[in-house]
N, C-alpha and C positions, 0 to 999 in steps of 0.2 A: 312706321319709321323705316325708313330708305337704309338699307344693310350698308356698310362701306365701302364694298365693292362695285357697290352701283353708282359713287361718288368717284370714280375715278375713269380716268381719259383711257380713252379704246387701246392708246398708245400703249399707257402703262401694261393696263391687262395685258397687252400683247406681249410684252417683254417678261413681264412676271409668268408666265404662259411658257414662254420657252426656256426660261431659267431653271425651270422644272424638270424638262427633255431630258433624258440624262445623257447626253453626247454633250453638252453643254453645264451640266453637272461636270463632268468629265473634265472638259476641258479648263475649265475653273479651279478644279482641286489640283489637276498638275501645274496649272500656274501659279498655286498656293504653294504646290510641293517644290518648285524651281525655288520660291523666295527661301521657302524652310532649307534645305538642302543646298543652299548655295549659302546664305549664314551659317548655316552647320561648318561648314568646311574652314569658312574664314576664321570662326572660333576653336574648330580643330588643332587646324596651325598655330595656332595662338597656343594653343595647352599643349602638342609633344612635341614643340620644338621653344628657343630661346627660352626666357626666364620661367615657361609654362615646366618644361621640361617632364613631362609628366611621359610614362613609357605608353607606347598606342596601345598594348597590349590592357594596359588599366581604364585609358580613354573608352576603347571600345565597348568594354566592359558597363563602364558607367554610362553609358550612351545609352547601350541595350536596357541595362535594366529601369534608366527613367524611362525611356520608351515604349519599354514592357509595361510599365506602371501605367502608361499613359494609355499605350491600348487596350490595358482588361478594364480598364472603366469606362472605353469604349465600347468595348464586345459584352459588356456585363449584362447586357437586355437578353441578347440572343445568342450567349454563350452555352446553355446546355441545350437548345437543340441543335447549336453546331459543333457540338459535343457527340451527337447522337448522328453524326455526319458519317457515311461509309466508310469503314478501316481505312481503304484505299486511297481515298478522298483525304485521309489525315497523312496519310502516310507524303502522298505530294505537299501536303501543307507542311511538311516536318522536314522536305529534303527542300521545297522553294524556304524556310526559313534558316537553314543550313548555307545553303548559296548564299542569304542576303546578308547571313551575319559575317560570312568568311567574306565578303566584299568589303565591308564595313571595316570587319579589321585590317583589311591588306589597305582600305585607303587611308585610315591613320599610321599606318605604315610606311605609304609612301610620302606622306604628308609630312615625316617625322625626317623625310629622308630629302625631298627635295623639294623646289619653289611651289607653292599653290597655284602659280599663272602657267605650268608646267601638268601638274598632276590634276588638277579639276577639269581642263581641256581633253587629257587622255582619258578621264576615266568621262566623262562626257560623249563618248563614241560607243559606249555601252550600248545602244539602239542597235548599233550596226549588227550585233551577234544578234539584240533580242529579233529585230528582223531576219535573219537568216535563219533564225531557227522559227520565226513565224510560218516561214515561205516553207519550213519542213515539215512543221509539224498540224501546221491553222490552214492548210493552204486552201481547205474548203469554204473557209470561213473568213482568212483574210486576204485582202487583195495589195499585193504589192506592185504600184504602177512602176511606170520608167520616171515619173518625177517625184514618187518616193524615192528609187533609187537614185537618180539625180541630185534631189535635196543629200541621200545619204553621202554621195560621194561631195557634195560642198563641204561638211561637216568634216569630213577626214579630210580635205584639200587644206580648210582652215586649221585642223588640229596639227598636219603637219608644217605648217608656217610657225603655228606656236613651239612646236617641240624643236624645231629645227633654225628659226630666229630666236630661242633664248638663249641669254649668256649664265649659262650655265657648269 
């Protein structure tokens, strides 16, 4: 009896084949994380500002901890050997989870305070830092062209027509 694999077109395999690749893994999940985090935001606004009126300070809160919820039943397979991970190695995961939570709150924060079409554009230029400290800290390991920096400077050329075209 002929396996299932052997019933399908060279094509498929080939694409099921690279979906595999993890630069393409990769790139998949940030365009998963652009859909989730970009309704994040619009729901955001919706809860600490108008009839939501909920404080960002509680928002964030409740964000983290379904989130929390949601990653330990992710990480629960391979939780205690990454458990057993180098002090050191916990200690960056404890100040990179420090960074993302204070991000989080400052953006229900400014979410609380001013237009979404205003504050998702600005906090959308976050690459710009996370590249310049690429270029400081990966520089062996990442390569920042002139049309990364190009594409980077479109992104702020665009952010500054938003901040600076809104009537605000």
């Amino acid at each position: 009896m002929a396996s299932p694999e052997t019933n399908q077109s060279p094509t498929h395999r080939r694409l099921t084949g690279r979906l595999k690749q993890p630069a393409v893994m990769g790139v998949l999940a940030s365009v998963t994380s652009i859909m989730a985090y970009g309704s994040a935001q619009i729901v955001t606004k919706a809860l600490v500002s108008g009839d939501g009126d909920t404080p960002p300070q509680v928002g964030s809160v409740i964000a983290f901890v379904a989130g929390a919820t949601v990653l330990f039943f992710a990480a629960l397979p391979s939780l205690g050997k990454d458990l057993r991970a180098p002090k050191r190695n916990l200690l960056w995961v404890a100040i990179a989870g420090l960074l993302a939570s204070n991000g989080v709150f400052l953006s229900f924060f400014a979410l609380a305070r001013a237009p979404v079409t205003v504050i998702v554009p600005i906090i959308g230029i976050s690459p710009l830092l996370t590249l310049g400290l690429a270029a400081v800290f990966f520089r062996q390991s990442e390569r920042i062209t002139k049309r990364i920096v190009a594409g980077a400077l479109l992104v702020v050329s665009g952010v500054l027509l938003v901040i600076f075209g809104s009537p605000t």
